[in-house]
N, C-alpha and C positions, 0 to 999 in steps of 0.2 A: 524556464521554471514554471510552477503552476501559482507559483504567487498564491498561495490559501493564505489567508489572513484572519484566519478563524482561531479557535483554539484546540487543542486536545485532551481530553479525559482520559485518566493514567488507574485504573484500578491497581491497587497495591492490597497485600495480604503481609503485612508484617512480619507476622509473627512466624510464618513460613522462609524468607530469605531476610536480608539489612535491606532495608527502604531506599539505602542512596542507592546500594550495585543495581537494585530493580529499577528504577526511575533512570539510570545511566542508559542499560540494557534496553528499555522500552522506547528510551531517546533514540538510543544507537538502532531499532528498529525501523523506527519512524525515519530517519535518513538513510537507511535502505530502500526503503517501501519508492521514496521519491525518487532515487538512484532507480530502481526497476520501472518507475511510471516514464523515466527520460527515454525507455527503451521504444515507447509508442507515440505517435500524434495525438496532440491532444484532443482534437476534433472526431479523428477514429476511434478513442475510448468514450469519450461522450455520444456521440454517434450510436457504440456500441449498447454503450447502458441502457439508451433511449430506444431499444428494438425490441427487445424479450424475446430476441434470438440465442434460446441456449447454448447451439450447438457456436455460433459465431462469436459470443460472450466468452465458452470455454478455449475456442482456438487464439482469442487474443489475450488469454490469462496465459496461455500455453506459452506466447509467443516473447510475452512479457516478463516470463520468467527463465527465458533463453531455451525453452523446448521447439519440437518441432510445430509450427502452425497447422 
């Protein structure tokens, strides 16, 4: 797990959907997003950030999101 211990900012628009099902949905996000981060080393996405190698950045978004690398 990547163990964040931080917190997260939920922008919410009320008055367009109910506040819970948005705040469920944005939760049910955010445990995807982590579920798709288990797909890579953690070292090789840090690694990756740390390069400002586009084309190497976009191959491991690719790979992370079960595309071709």
């Amino acid at each position: 797990m990547w163990k964040y211990d931080g917190w997260f900012g939920l922008d919410l628009f009320p008055d367009c959907e109910g506040p819970v099902e948005v705040v469920q949905e944005k939760i049910n996000n955010l445990k995807y997003l982590y579920e798709l981060l288990e797909r890579v080393d953690r070292e090789e996405c840090r690694a990756a950030m740390h390069t400002s190698d586009a084309v190497k950045i976009f191959k491991l978004k690719r790979r992370i999101l079960g595309g071709l690398a």
